[in-house]
C-alpha positions in Angstrom: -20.3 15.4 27.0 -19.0 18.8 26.2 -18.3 20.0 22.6 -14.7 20.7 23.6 -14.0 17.0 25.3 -15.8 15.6 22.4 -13.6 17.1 19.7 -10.7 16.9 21.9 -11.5 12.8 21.6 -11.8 13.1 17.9 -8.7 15.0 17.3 -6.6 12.6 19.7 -7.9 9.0 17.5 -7.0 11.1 14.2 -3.5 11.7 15.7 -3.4 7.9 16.2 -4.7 6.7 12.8 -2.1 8.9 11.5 0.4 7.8 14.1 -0.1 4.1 12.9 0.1 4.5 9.6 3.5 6.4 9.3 5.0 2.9 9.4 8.3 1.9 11.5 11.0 2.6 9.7 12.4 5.8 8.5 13.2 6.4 4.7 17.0 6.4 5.1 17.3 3.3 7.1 14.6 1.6 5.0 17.1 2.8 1.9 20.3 1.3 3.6 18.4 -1.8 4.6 17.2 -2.3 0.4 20.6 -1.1 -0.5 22.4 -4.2 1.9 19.8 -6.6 -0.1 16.4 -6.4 1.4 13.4 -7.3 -0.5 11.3 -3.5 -1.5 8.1 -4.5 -1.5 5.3 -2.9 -2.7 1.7 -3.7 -1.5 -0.3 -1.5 -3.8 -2.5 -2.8 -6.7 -0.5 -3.8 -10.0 -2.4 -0.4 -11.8 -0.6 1.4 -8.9 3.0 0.0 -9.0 2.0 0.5 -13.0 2.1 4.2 -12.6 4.7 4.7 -10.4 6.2 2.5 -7.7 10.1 2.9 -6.0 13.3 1.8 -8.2 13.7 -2.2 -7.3 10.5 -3.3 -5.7 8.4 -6.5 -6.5 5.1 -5.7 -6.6 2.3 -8.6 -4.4 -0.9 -6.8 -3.9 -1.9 -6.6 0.1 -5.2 -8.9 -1.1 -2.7 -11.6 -2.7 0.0 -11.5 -0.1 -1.5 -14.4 2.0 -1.5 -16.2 -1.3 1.9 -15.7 -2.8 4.0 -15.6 0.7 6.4 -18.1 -0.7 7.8 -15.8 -3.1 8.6 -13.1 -0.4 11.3 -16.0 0.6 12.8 -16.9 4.1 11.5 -16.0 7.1 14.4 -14.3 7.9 14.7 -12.4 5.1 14.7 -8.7 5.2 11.8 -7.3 4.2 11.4 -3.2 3.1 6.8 -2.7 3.0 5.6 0.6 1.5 2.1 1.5 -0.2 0.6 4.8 -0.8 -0.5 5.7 2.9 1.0 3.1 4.9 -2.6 1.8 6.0 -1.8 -1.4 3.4 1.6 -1.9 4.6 0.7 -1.5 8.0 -1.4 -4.3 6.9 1.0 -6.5 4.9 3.6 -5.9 8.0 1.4 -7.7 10.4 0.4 -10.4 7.9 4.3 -11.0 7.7 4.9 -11.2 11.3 2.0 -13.2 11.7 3.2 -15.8 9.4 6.6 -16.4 11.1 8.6 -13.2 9.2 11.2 -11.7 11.2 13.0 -9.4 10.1 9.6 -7.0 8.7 10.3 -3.2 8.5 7.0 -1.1 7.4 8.3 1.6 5.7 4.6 2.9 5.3 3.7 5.5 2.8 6.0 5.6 0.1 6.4 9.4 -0.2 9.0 9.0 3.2 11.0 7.4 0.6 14.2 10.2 0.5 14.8 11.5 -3.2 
């Protein structure tokens, strides 16, 4: 294998670690969707959300989510998930699907949250 069809091959599965972490939704429509009542939540450790974590969120730790699904409410609820890189929420998102959620938007990191 060459050196330039073996970076080539590096730099395309970066692109797409990237790519899936950058969530689904975009900050505005993820900030329209908490602002008509969906649940912001936040997936990052409680020391995180401690330090700084977006105005209105509950804070259930990716680890703990499986645990404490009941309080995220009804299935058809809809839900806003953000964490520091979006690799968590990426996380949390398919965990909510998984369990029967349907309405699941993965913001992803929460810097694409608009100012």
């Amino acid at each position: 294998m060459t050196l330039r069809l073996l970076t080539s091959i590096v730099l395309l599965g970066l692109g797409g670690c990237l790519f899936a972490f950058s969530g689904d939704t975009g900050g505005r429509d993820a900030q329209r969707l908490v602002k008509d009542g969906a649940l912001l939540l936040d997936v990052r450790t409680p020391g995180e959300f401690a330090d700084r974590h977006l105005e209105g969120a509950t804070n259930i730790p990716v680890q703990e989510l499986a645990a404490r699904m009941s309080e995220v409410g009804a299935k058809d609820r809809v839900v806003v998930v953000y964490c520091r890189s979006g690799h968590r929420s990426s996380n949390a998102a398919a965990m909510l699907r998984e369990a029967g959620y349907t309405r699941v938007h993965d913001l992803g990191a929460m810097s694409r949250w608009p100012d």
